[in-house]
VOMI-755125 format. One record per residue (C-alpha): residue in one letter; x, y negated, z. Coordinates in pm, whole numbers, plus 50000, padded with zeros to 5 digits. Last residue first. Layout:
BEGIN
aXYZ
...
END
This chain:
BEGIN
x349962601765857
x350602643465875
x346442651465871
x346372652865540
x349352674765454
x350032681865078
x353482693265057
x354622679364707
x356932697564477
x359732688864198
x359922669763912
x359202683163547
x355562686863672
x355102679764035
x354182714164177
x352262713964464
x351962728664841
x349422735765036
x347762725365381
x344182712765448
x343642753365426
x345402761365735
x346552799465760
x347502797565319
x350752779865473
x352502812565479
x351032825665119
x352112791965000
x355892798165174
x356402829564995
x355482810064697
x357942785364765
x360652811264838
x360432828964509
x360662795764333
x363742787064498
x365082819164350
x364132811164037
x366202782664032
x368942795864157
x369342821863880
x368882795663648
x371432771763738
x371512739463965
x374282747864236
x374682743564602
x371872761864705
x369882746164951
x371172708964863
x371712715664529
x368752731064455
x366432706364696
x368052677664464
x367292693064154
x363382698964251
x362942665864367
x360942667764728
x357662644864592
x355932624964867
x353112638165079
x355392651465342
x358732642765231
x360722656465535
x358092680665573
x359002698765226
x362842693865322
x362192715665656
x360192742165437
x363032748465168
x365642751965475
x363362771965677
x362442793065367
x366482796665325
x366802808065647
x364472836065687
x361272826265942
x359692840366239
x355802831066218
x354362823366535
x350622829766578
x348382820666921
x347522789066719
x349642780966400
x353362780366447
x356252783066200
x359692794266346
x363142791066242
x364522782066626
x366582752966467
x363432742666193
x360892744066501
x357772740266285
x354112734266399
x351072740466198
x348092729066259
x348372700065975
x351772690265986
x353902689466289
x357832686166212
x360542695866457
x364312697666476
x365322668166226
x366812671965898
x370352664365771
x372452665866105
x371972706766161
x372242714465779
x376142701965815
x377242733165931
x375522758965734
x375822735065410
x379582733665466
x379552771965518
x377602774165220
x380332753465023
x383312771265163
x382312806765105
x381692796264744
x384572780164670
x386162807764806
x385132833964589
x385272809164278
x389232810764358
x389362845864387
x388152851964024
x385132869463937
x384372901863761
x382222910963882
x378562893563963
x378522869564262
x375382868364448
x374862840564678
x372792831465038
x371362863464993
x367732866265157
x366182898265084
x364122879664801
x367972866364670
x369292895464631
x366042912564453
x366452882964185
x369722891864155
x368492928264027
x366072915063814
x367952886763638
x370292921563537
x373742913963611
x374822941563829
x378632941563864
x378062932964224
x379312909264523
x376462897664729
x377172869364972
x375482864665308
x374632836865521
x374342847565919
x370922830165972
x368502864866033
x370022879266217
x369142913566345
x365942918966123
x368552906465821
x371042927865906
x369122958965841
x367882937565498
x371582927965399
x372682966265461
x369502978065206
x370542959864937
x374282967264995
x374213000264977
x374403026365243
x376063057165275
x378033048264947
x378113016864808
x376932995064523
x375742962664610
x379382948164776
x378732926965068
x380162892165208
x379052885365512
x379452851865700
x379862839266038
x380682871866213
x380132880366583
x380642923066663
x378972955366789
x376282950466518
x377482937966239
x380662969866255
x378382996466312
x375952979865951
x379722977365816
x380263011165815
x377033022165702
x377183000265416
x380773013065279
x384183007565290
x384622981765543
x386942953265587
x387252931565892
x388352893265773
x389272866266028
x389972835565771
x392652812065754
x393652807465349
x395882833765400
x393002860465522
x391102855065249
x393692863264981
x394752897665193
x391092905465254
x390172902664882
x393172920864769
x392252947065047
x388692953064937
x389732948464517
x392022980964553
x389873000764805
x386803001264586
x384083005764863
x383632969164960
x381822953465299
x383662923565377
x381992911165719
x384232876865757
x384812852466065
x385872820066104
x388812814866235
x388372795466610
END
């Protein structure tokens, strides 16, 4: 089976390129010219990886990657943007890109970067186990869910990512370089502060038991604190 693309790109020229270049190194690839378009498109179809322009008519790509996002909420996704401003990648990330590319780019980084999250999507299965109890919480890292009580907590990818490596380590220090690479591929600033994002996302989630918390290591990494995980 190909794997399957959701381009989403309103310039007509660079949409077809991309297709055409994607398509000969053996992907399926449906091209759509703008976020409305490809919302239809997410929803009546299977795809294994979106890659979506910011700027588009009917709907842009901010708000496309959140509809998608309460559908599924696993499907990686790629922004494509001249937008460079930390603030606006940033935002991509907090929705719960997987990437954001900035224009111009060259085809070859395109698919390097296809091909190393679909790696990590693949291989992420057989690097950390199922479920993790810590505290009264407990995690089902395939079903992306955090339980405490009567409360489940549904979360994105990337958190369940960040949170599985956290209980991998319990008490121990997760190195901060080696969650970036492993999460998201590359060690660079933009990264960096996107993995900060998602820890203190996951604080305000683990705020429910207070014997649980996690802490920075400075100039290493982080520590999940979990007394009652022996």
């Amino acid at each position: 089976m190909k794997t399957k693309i959701l381009l989403c790109e309103d310039d007509e020229n660079l949409g077809m390129l991309l297709r055409e270049y994607l398509q000969a190194k053996g992907f399926q690839v449906e091209l759509l010219p703008d976020g409305e378009a490809g919302y239809q498109a997410f929803t009546a179809d299977k795809f294994d990886i979106c890659i979506l322009d910011v700027m588009m008519p009917k709907k842009d790509g901010f708000t496309l990657a959140q509809d998608i996002r309460k559908i599924n909420s696993i499907v990686p996704i790629i922004f494509l943007t001249v937008r460079s401003l930390k603030e606006d990648i940033l935002e991509g990330f907090k929705i719960g890109a997987d990437d954001y590319i900035t224009k111009p780019f060259s085809m070859e980084e395109l698919l390097f970067r296809i091909e190393a999250i679909l790696r990590r999507v693949s291989g992420k299965a057989s690097k950390v186990g199922s479920e993790y109890t810590f505290g009264k919480f407990t995690f089902d890292f395939q079903k992306q869910t955090l339980v405490i009580g009567d409360k489940k907590i549904k979360l994105t990818t990337k958190e369940s990512e960040l949170l599985a490596m956290l209980a991998q380590s319990a008490n121990s220090i997760l190195e901060r370089n080696y969650a970036l690479k492993s999460i998201w591929v590359e060690d660079n600033y933009f990264n960096a502060r996107s993995m900060d994002v998602y820890i203190t996302k996951l604080r305000k989630i683990l705020k429910e038991d207070p014997d649980i918390e996690i802490i920075n290591i400075h100039g290493k990494g982080y520590k999940l604190i979990a007394p009652e995980n022996k």
